[in-house]
C-alpha positions as CSV (number, residue, x, y, z in Angstrom):
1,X,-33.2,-0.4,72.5
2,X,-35.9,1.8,74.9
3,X,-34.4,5.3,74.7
4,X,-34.5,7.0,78.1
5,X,-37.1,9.8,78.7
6,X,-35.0,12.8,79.2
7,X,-36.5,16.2,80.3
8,X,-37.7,18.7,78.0
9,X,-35.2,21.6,77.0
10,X,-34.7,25.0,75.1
11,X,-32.4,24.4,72.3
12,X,-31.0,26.5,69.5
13,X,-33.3,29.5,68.5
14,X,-35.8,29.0,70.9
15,X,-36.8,25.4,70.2
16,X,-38.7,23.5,72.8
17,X,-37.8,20.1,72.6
18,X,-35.5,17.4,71.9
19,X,-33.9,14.8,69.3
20,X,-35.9,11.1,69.7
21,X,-35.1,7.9,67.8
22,X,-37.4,9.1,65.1
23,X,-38.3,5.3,64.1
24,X,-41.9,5.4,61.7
25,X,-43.3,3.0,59.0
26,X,-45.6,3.5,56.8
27,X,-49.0,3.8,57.4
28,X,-48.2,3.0,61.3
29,X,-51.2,6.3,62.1
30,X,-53.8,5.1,60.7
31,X,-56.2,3.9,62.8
32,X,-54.9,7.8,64.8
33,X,-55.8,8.9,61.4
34,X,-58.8,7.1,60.6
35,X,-60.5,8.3,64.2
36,X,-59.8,12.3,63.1
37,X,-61.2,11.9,60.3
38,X,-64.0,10.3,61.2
39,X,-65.3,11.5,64.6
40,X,-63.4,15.4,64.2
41,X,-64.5,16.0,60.6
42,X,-66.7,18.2,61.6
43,X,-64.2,20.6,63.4
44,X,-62.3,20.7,59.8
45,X,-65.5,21.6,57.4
46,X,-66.8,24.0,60.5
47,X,-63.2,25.8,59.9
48,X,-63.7,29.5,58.6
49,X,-60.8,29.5,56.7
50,X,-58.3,27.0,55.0
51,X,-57.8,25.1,58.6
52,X,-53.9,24.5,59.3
53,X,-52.6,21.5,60.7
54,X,-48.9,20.2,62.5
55,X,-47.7,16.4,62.5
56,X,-45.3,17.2,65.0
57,X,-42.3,15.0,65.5
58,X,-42.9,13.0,62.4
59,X,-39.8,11.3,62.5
60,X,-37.0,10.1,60.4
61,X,-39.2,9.5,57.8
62,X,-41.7,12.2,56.6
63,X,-44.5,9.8,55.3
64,X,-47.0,9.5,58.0
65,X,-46.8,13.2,57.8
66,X,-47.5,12.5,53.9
67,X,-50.4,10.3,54.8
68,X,-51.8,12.5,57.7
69,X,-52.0,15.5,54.6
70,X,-53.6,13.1,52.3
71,X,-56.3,11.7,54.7
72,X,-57.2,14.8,55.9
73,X,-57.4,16.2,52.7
74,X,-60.2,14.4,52.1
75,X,-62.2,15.9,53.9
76,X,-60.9,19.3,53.4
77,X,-59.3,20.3,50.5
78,X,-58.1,23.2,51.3
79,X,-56.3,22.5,54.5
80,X,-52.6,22.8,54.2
81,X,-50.3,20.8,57.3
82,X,-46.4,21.3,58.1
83,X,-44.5,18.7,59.7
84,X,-42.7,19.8,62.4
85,X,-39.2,17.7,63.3
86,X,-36.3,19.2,65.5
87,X,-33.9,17.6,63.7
88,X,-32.7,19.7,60.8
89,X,-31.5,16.4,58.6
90,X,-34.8,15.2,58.7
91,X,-36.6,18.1,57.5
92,X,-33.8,19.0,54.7
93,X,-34.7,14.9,53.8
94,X,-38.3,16.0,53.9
95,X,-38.6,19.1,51.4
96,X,-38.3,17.2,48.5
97,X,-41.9,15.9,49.0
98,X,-43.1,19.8,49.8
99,X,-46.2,20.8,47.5
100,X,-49.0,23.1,47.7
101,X,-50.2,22.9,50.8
102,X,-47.5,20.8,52.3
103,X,-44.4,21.7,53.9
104,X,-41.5,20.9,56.3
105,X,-40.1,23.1,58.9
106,X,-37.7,23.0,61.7
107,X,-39.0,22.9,65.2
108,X,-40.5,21.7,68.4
109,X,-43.4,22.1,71.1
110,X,-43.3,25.8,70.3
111,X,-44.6,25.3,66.8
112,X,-43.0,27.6,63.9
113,X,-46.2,28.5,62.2
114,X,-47.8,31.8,61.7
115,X,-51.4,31.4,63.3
116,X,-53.8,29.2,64.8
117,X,-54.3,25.5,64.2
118,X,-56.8,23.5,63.8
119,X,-55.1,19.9,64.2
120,X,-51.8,19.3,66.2
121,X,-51.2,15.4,66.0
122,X,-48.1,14.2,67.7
123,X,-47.3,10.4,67.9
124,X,-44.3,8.6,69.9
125,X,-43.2,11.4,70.6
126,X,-43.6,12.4,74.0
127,X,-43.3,9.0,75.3
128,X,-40.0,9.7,75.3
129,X,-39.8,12.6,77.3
130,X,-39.9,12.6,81.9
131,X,-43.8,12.3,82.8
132,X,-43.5,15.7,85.0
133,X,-42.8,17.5,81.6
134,X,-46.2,16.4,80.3
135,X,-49.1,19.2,81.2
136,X,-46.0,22.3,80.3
137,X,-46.2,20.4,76.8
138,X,-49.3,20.3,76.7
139,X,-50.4,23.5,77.8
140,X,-47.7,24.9,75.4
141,X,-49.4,23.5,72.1
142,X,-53.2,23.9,73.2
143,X,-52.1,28.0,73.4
144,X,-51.7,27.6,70.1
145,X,-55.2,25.9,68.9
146,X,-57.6,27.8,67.0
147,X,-61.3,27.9,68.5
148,X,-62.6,24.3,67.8
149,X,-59.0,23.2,67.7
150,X,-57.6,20.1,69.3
151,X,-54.1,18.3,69.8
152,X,-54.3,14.1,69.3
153,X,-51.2,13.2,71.5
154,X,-50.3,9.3,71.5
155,X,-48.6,6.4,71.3
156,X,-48.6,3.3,68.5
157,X,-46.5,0.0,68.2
158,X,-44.3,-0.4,65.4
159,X,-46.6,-1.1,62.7
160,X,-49.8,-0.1,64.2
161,X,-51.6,-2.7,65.8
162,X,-52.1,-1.2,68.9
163,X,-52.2,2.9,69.4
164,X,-53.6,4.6,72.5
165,X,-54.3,8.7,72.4
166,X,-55.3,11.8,74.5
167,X,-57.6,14.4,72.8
168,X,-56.9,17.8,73.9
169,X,-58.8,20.7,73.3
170,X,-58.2,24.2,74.2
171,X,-59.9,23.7,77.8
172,X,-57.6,21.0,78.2
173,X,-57.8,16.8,77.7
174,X,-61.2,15.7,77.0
175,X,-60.3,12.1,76.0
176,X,-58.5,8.9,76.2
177,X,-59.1,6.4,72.9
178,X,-58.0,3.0,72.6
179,X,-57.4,1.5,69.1
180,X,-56.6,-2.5,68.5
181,X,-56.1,-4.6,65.3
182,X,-58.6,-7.8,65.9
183,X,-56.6,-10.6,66.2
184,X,-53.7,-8.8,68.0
185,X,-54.0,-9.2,71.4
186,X,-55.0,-11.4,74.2
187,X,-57.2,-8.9,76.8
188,X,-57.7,-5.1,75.8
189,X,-55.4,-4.3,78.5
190,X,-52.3,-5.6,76.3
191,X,-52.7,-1.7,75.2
192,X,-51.6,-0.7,78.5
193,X,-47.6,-0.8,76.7
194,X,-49.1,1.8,74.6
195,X,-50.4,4.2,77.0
196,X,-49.2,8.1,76.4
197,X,-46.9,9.1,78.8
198,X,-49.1,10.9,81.3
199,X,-51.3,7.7,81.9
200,X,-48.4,4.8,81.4
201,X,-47.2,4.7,84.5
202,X,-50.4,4.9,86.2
203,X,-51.6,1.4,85.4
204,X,-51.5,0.3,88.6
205,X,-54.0,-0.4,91.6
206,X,-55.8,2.9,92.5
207,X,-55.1,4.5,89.3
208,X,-58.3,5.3,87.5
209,X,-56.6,3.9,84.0
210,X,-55.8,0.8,86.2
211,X,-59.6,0.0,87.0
212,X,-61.1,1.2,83.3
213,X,-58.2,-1.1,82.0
214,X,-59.3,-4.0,84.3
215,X,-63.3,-3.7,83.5
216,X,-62.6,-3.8,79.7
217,X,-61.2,-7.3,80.5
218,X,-63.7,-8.4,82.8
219,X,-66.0,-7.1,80.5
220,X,-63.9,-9.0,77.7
221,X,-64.0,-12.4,79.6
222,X,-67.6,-12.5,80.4
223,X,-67.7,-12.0,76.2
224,X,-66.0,-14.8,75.8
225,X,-69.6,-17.0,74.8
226,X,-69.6,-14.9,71.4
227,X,-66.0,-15.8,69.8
228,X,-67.6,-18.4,67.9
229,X,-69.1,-15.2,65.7
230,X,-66.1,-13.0,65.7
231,X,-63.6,-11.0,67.5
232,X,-65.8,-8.1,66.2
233,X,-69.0,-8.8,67.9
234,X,-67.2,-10.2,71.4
235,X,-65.8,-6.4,71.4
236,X,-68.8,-4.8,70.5
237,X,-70.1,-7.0,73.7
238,X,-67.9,-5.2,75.7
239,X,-68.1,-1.9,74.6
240,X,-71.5,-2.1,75.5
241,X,-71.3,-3.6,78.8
242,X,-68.6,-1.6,80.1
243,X,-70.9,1.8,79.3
244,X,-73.8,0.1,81.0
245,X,-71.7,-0.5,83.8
246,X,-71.5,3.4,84.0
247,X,-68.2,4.3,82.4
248,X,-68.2,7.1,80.2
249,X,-67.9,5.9,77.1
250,X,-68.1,8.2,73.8
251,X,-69.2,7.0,70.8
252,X,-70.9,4.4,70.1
253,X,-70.8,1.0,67.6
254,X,-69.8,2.4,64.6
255,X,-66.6,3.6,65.9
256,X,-66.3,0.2,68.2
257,X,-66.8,-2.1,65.6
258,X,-63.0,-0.3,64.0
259,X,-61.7,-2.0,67.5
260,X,-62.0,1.2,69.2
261,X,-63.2,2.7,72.6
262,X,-63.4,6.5,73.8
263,X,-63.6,7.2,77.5
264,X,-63.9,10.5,78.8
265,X,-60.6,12.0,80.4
266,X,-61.8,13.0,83.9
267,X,-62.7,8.7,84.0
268,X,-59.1,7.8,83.8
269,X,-57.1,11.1,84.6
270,X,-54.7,10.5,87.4
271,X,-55.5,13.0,90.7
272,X,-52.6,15.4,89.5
273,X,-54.6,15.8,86.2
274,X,-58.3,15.5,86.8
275,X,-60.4,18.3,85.7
């Protein structure tokens, strides 16, 4: 059952923010994951200090937030990350797992934490909050980014096939990535269910989402003479063809041949949002 987006509200203490279904599966972030720590590594190891991230709204079960520490630990082994939920049961589940560098906290869009952060990733989250509540959000966790710093707010399916993110910075959204499992979809647009919550409801004619949407397939179809060699190389096909065709597309193979496509934000931003 869909839960109905509800506004945001102020709840006990000062919390921004409100109870969702809190459904997760394992290793349902990674290809969210595996883009941070491959194209905003960098951010991390230029951190001055032992960088702080959030996983906020990780859900009913803490291990993506488990995951998201141990991934980006990798790169930096010093950086610690709390998990943020507003649900109080879920964090007391949580603490159990709590280790040196890795805690649990009650809270919401206001962020608990002393300081500035370096990573805020929040996934399924806001999808179920009203679209109008969006750039408040939004503008509310950038405040709290450290210089370099950037929230990754997004959307997955259940067991992540299919994820779709905004990349926010602390001038404001910078990006919109796409991220597919080969061999699990028909056109790249069957991502469009995916879409965060600012851009899902703008898939529709005159929507600039809309048109990038519809050249990925067009770009997809006219592909269609290199399936013989692989899913891989028909995407790769497009990802090229669709930056040819002037869209700004970031990037470049290494991260399309992961199933994955960058476009800059002000190419798909709808007119309430452009830069």
């Amino acid at each position: 059952m869909v839960q109905k987006a509800r506004p945001v509200r102020v709840v006990r203490g000062g919390v921004v923010g409100n109870v969702t279904r809190g459904t997760t599966n394992p290793n349902r972030m990674r290809r969210v994951d595996r883009w941070i720590t491959g194209t905003q590594a960098r951010r991390l190891l230029l951190h001055p200090l032992a960088p702080h991230a959030v996983d906020l709204g990780y859900g009913a079960s803490p291990i993506t937030a488990v995951e998201l520490f141990l991934r980006l630990r990798e790169v930096r082994p010093d950086l610690r990350l709390t998990g943020i939920e507003i649900e109080p049961g879920r964090v007391a589940a949580a603490k159990p797992l709590e280790r040196e560098g890795l805690d649990f906290r009650v809270g919401g869009f206001e962020l608990p934490v002393d300081g500035q952060l370096a990573l805020v990733r929040a996934f399924n989250v806001l999808r179920q909050y009203e679209e109008r509540d969006v750039p408040d959000i939004w503008d509310l966790v950038r405040s709290r980014l450290a210089p370099g710093g950037i929230f990754v707010e997004g959307t997955c399916d259940e067991i992540g096939r299919r994820a779709a993110w905004v990349t926010l910075d602390a001038a404001g959204p910078r990006a919109l990535s796409l991220a597919v499992r080969f061999g699990s979809f028909e056109r790249p647009s069957d991502v469009a269910e995916r879409l965060p919550k600012a851009l899902i409801h703008r898939n529709v004619p005159g929507e600039r989402v809309h048109a990038f949407l519809a050249a990925l397939d067009a770009a997809w179809l006219a592909a269609a003479p290199l399936a013989p060699f692989g899913v891989r190389q028909r995407w790769l096909a497009m990802c090229r063809a669709v930056k040819a065709s002037g869209w700004p597309v970031l990037h470049g193979p290494s991260r399309w041949r992961l199933g994955e496509v960058t476009v800059a934000w002000a190419a798909v931003a709808p007119d309430s949002m452009a830069p």
